[in-house]
C-alpha positions, 0 to 999 in steps of 0.5 A, spaced: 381 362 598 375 360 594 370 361 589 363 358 588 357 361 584 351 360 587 343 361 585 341 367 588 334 373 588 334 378 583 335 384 588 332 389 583 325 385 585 321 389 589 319 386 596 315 379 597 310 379 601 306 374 605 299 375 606 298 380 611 303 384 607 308 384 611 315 383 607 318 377 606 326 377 605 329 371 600 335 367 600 340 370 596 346 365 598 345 358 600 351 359 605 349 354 610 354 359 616 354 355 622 353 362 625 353 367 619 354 375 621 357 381 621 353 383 615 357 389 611 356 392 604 361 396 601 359 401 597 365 402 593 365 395 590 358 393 590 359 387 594 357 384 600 361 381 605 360 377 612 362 371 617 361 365 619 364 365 625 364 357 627 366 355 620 373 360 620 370 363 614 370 370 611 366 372 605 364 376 599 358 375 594 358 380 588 352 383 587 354 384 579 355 378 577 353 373 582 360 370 585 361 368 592 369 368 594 370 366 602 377 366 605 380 361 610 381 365 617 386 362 622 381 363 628 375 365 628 372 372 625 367 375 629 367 382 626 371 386 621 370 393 618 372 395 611 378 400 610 381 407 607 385 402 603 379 398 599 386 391 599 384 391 607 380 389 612 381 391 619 379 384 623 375 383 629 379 375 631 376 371 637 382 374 640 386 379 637 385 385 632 388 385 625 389 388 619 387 383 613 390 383 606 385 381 601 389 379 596 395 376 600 391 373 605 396 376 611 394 378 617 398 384 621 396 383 629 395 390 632 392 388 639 390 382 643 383 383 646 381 381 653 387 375 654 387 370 659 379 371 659 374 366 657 371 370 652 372 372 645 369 379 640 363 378 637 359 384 634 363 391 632 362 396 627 365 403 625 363 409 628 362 416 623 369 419 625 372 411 623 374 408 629 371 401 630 367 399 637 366 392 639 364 388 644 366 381 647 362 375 649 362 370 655 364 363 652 363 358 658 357 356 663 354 359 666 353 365 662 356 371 666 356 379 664 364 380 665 365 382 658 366 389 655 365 394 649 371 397 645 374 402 641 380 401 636 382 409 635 385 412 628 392 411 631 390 404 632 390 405 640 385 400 645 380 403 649 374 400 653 368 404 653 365 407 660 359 402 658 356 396 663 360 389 662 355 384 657 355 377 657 353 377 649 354 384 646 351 386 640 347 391 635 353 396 635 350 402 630 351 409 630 346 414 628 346 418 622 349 423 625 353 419 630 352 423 636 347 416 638 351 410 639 346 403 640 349 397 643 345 391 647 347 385 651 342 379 647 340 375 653 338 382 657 333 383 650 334 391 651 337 395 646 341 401 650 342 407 647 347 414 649 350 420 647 356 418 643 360 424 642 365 426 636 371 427 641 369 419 644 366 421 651 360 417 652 354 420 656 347 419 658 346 411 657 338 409 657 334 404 655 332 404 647 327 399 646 326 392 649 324 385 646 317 383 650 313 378 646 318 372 649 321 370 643 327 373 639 333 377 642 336 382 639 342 381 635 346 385 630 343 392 627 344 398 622 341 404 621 338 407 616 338 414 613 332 416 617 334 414 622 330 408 623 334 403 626 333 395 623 335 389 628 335 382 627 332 379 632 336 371 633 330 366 635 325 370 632 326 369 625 325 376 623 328 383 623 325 390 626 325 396 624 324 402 631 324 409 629 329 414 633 323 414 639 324 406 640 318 405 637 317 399 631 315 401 625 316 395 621 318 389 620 321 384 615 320 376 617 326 371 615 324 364 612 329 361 617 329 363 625 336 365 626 337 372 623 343 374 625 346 381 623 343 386 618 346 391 612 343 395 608 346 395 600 345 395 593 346 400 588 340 405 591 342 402 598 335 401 599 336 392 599 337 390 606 342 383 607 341 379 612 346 373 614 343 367 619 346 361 623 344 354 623 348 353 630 344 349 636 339 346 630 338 339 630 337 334 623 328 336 624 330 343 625 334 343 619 330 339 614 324 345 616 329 350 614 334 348 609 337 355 608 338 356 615 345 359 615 344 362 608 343 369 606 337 373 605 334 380 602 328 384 600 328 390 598 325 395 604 324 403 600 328 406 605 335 407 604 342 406 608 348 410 609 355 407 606 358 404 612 363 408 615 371 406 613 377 405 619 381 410 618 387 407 622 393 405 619 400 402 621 405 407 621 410 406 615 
């Protein structure tokens, strides 16, 4: 484990705002993430926690006195939840969930995910009854949709979701009251919504919105208290927010172009934290975009939900 301090926005600044009065996010931590996501704020500590998956690197950043511990991770993180025990983390590994001991450092293996195949998880979040939903994606070439969405259950059960087989999964969230799950496979650049009900079933899978400008594809997302669901759209350097009816109203641009994943956080929920990457850039692209791979915030005057915790646990 280490610890760094880093420069980073004052969070109780209002929004910035470019010339047309679209808000602009600032660079809260110069993280460089090859390929930063799984954006997480808990409520409890007040800390912000993400991953870079290619660097094998867990991170948290303390909104209270600036500092920035990571952890070395055996494999790839692509995903994790925060726990009823706030000394855990439940992890999503390139090939296995796992719960993680904040202070030990060690990892308890619950369950190997798609062995054998070329693919490994990406994005997962809890759902409001605290069961964690993933997904996969395809890792050789040609990219093909033979990955799936998952359910980790409270007893620590596996399940694969009745959903259609992605080749990236992406922008898992849940509506405030959890009867809507969205989902998306990036390449598709449809976001998929459906009835998500408290039992598990799955029911009425549809279309929510579709990226059509020809830049950006939809990547991680949140929801708001409202309603609204706030997507980081990789490539477009940005990140939008759709109302419950599919339809934009809002969006947030991000000074680099490859936002990955969102939270909403700080003390009144209402600071949106968003994690980058600066994979497949070359040395000119970087140069324009220094901070590429860093972490970003704003403040947007809507509020958030405080994320939902796994309650799965090991039998003593």
């Amino acid at each position: 484990m280490s610890a760094s301090d880093h420069g980073h926005a004052n969070e109780s600044a209002g929004a910035n705002a470019d010339a047309s009065g679209e808000a602009v996010a600032e660079l809260l931590v110069d993280a460089k993430c090859e390929l930063g996501e799984g954006a997480t704020w808990c409520a409890r500590s007040g800390r912000l926690y993400w991953t870079d998956i290619e660097g094998k690197r867990l991170s948290r950043y303390d909104a209270r006195d600036g500092q920035h511990v990571s952890w070395e991770m055996p494999e790839r993180l692509a995903c994790f939840a925060l726990c009823e025990d706030e000394r855990m983390l439940l992890l999503g590994l390139e090939s296995r969930l796992g719960f993680f001991g904040l202070e030990t450092g060690a990892i308890d293996t619950i369950a190997e995910v798609e062995p054998g195949m070329p693919t490994r998880l990406n994005d997962g979040r809890c759902d409001r009854q605290g069961r964690f939903v993933f997904g996969t994606k395809y890792e050789a070439e040609p990219m093909q949709a033979i990955g799936g969405f998952y359910r980790l259950n409270r007893d620590l059960s596996l399940e694969r979701l009745p959903l259609p087989a992605p080749a990236i999964s992406n922008s898992i969230a849940f509506s405030p009251d959890g009867a809507t799950m969205y989902y998306c496979d990036s390449p598709t650049r449809a976001i998929c919504a459906c009835d998500y009900n408290a039992d598990g079933t799955i029911a009425n899978q549809r279309i929510f919105t579709t990226l059509t400008d020809g830049t950006g594809v939809p990547d991680g997302s949140t929801v708001d208290a409202e309603g609204g669901l706030w997507n980081a759209q990789w490539g477009g350097a940005r990140v939008v927010r759709y109302g419950a009816d599919g339809l934009e109203t809002g969006r947030v641009k991000i000074p680099t172009a490859q936002p990955s994943c969102v939270t909403l956080g700080g003390a009144r929920l209402d600071t949106l934290y968003v994690t980058s990457a600066r994979a497949e850039m070359d040395a000119a692209t970087l140069a324009r975009e220094p901070h590429a791979g860093g972490v970003f915030a704003v403040r947007i005057g809507r509020a958030g939900l405080a994320e939902p915790l796994f309650q799965g646990r090991r039998r003593a």
